[in-house]
C-alpha positions, 0 to 999 in steps of 0.5 A: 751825313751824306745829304747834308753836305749837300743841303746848302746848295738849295739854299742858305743854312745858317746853321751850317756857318758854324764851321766857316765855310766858303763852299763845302761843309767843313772844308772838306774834313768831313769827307775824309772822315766819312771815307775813312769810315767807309774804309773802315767797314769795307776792310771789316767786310774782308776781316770779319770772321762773319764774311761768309754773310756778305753777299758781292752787292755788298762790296759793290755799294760801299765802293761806290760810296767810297769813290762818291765820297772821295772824289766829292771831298776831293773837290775842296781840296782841289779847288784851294790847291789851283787856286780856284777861289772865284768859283762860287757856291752860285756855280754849284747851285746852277749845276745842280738845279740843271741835273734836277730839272733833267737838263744837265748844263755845266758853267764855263766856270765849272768846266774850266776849273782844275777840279771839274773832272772830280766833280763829273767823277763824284757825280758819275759814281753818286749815279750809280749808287742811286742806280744801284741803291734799290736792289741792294740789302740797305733799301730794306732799312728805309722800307722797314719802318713804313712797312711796320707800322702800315702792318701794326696799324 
């Protein structure tokens, strides 16, 4: 779910127009139910009677996700509340293709908008939980399935 949202931004998905969009996928929606989500787990975490198992790097990657996915749902909202509708999904596209070919540039249309600080601060935190990400529990899930089936042949 984290990687669709985002999907869009490489190219045109017509698949994603059933819910009528401009920029962000479900117009923000999706987000807040992925951060109530997060909230979730990370309260389960403190309550559940099995605690003793969780480990600080586990508090550690669902805040980060947490702060991803809420500054990233934040941009949106942000975005429709100072009336910054002349920002285009173009804006993004620039903006991501720079941090992908390493050369990071952001648009004076980016840099201007009420929302740029959410996007750096969404940007910021999906970086350290990219960083962050191969020395945790859950990497263990996507090596899991290769690793199977390189040992059963």
């Amino acid at each position: 779910v984290l990687i669709i949202g985002h999907l869009e931004l490489f190219g045109e998905i017509s698949f994603f127009q059933i819910i009528p969009h401009e920029v962000f996928l479900g117009k923000g929606f999706i987000g807040l139910i992925l951060t109530v989500s997060l909230l979730f787990f990370l309260f389960r975490r403190f309550v559940s009677p099995n605690r003793e198992l969780s480990v600080p790097e586990d508090y550690y990657l669902l805040i980060l996700l947490f702060l991803t996915v809420l500054f990233g749902s934040q941009m949106d909202w942000a975005r429709r509340w100072y009336e910054y509708g002349d920002l285009s999904i173009e804006d993004y596209r620039s903006y991501l293709s720079s941090l992908l070919y390493l050369r990071p540039e952001l648009s004076t249309n980016l840099t201007f908008s009420g929302h740029s600080f959410m996007l750096v601060l969404h940007v910021f935190f999906a970086n350290l939980f990219l960083i962050f990400f191969p020395f945790s529990k859950i990497m263990h899930s996507f090596l899991a399935l290769p690793v199977n089936k390189l040992r059963r042949g």
